[in-house]
MIBA-971039 format. One line per field, with one value per atom (N, C-alpha, C): residue number from 0; x, y, z; atom name. Coordinates in steps of 0.02 Angstrom, whole numbers. Atoms other than C-alpha are relative to their C-alpha. Last residue first. Example, Ala and Ser with C-alpha at 12.3 -4.5 7.8 and 13.67 -1.06 7.14 Angstrom:
BEGIN
i: c(1/1/1/0/0/0)
px: c(-42/684/-39/45/615/45)
py: c(-59/-53/55/-59/-225/60)
pz: c(-3/357/37/0/390/0)
at: c(N/CA/C/N/CA/C)
END
This chain:
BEGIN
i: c(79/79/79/78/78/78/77/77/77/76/76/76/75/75/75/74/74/74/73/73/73/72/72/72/71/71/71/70/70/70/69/69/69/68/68/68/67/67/67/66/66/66/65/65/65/64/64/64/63/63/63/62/62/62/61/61/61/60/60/60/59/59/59/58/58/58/57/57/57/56/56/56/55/55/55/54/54/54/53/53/53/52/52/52/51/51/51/50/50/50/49/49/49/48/48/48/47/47/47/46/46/46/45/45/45/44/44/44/43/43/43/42/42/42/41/41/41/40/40/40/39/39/39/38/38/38/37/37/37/36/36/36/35/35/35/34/34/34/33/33/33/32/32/32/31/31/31/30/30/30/29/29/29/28/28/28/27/27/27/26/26/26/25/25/25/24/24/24/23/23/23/22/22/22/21/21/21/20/20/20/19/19/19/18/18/18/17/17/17/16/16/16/15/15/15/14/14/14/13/13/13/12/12/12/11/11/11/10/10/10/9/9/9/8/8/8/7/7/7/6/6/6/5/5/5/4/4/4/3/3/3/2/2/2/1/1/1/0/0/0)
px: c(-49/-2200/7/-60/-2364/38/-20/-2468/47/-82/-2495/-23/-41/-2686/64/-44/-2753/69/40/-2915/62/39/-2878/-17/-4/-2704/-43/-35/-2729/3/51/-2862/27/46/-2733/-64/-52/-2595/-58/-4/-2732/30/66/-2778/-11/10/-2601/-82/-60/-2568/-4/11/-2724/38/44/-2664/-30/-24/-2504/-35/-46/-2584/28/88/-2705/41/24/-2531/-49/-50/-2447/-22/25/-2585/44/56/-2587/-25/26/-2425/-27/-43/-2418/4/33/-2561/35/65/-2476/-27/-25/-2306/-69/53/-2391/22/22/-2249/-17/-7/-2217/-21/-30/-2171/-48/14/-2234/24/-19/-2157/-13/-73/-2191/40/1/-2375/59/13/-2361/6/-71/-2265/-20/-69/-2398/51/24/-2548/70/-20/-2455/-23/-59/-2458/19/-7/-2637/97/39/-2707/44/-17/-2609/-15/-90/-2653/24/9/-2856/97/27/-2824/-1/-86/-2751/-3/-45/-2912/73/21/-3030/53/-14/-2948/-1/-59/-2965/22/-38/-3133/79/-11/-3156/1/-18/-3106/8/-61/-3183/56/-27/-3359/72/-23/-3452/38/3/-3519/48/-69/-3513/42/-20/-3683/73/-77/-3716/23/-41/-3845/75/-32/-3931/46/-43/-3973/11/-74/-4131/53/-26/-4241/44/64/-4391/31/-18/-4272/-28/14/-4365/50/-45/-4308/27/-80/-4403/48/-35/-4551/53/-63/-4617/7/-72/-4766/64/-32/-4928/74)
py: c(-12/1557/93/-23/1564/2/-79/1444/17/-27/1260/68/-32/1210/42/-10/1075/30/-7/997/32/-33/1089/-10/-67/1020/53/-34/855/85/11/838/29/-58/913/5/-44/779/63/-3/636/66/6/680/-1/-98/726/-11/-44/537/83/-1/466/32/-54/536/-5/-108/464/52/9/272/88/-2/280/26/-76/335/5/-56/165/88/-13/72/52/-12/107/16/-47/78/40/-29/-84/92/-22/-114/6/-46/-77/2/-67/-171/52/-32/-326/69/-59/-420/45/-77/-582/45/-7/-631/-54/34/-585/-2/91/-519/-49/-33/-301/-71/-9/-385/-14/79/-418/-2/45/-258/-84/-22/-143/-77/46/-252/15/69/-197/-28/4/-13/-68/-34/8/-11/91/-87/20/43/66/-56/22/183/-18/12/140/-9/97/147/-21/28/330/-71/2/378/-28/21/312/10/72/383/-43/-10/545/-68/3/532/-13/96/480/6/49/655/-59/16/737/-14/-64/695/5/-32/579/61/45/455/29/-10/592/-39/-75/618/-5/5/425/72/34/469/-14/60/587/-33/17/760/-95/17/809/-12/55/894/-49/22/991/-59/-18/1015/-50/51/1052/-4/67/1139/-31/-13/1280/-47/-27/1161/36/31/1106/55/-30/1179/-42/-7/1089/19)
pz: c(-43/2776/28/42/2678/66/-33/2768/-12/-28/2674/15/26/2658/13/-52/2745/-37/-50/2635/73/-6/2488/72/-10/2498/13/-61/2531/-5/-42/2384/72/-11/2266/47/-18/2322/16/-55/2303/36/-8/2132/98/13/2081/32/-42/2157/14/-62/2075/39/-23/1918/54/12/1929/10/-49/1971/12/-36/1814/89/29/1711/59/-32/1805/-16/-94/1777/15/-13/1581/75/12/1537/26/-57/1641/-15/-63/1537/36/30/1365/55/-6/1425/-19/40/1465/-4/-22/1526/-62/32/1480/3/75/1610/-51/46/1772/-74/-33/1913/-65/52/1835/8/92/1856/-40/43/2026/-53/-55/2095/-35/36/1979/-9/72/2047/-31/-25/2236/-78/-7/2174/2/64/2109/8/27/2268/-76/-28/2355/-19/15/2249/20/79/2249/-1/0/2462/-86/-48/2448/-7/38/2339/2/58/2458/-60/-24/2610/-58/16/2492/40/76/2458/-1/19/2640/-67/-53/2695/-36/-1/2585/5/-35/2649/-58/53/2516/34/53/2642/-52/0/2793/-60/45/2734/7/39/2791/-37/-48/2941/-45/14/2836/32/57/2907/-18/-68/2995/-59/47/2877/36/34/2990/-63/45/3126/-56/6/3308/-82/-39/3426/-46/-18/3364/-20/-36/3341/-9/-22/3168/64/-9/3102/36/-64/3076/-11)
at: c(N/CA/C/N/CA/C/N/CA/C/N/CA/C/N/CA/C/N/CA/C/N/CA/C/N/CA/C/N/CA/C/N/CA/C/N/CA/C/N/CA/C/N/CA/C/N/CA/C/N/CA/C/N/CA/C/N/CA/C/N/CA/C/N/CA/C/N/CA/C/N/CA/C/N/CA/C/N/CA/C/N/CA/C/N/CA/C/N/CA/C/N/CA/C/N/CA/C/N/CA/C/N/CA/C/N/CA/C/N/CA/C/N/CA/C/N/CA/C/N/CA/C/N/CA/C/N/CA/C/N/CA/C/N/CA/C/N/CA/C/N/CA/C/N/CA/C/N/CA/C/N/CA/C/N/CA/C/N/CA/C/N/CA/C/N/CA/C/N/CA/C/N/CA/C/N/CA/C/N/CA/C/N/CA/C/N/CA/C/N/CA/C/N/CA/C/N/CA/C/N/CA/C/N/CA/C/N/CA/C/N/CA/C/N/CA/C/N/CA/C/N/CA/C/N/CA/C/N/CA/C/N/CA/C/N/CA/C/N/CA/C/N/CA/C/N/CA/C/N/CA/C/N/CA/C/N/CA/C/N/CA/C/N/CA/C/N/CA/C/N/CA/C/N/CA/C/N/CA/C)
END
């Protein structure tokens, strides 16, 4: 039996918007924000773990270029 016109033989997934990029990038914004406040606690504590402060702060950078290049694909500047 055929499917109607109308009719659509895959419908789509109710969570497709799941992986839109959009909420990648909510998602990524939210990581450097939990990624900032551990920073703020951390850099409080003594003795300070200079290897994982290191470490967050790199993980932290590339989220940033990660976020930056996400914005941009999704709302790309117009040459002046």
């Amino acid at each position: 039996m055929n499917p109607s016109p109308g009719h659509c033989a895959s419908p789509i997934p109710l969570d497709s918007n799941l992986h839109s990029p959009e909420r990648h990038l909510i998602e990524l914004k939210m990581e450097h924000a939990d990624l900032d406040a551990l920073i703020d606690r951390l850099g409080q504590e003594t003795p300070l773990d200079e290897l994982m402060m290191r470490r967050l702060k790199k993980r932290r950078l590339g989220l940033r270029d990660q976020i930056s290049r996400l914005e941009l694909a999704l709302d790309p500047k117009e040459p002046a």
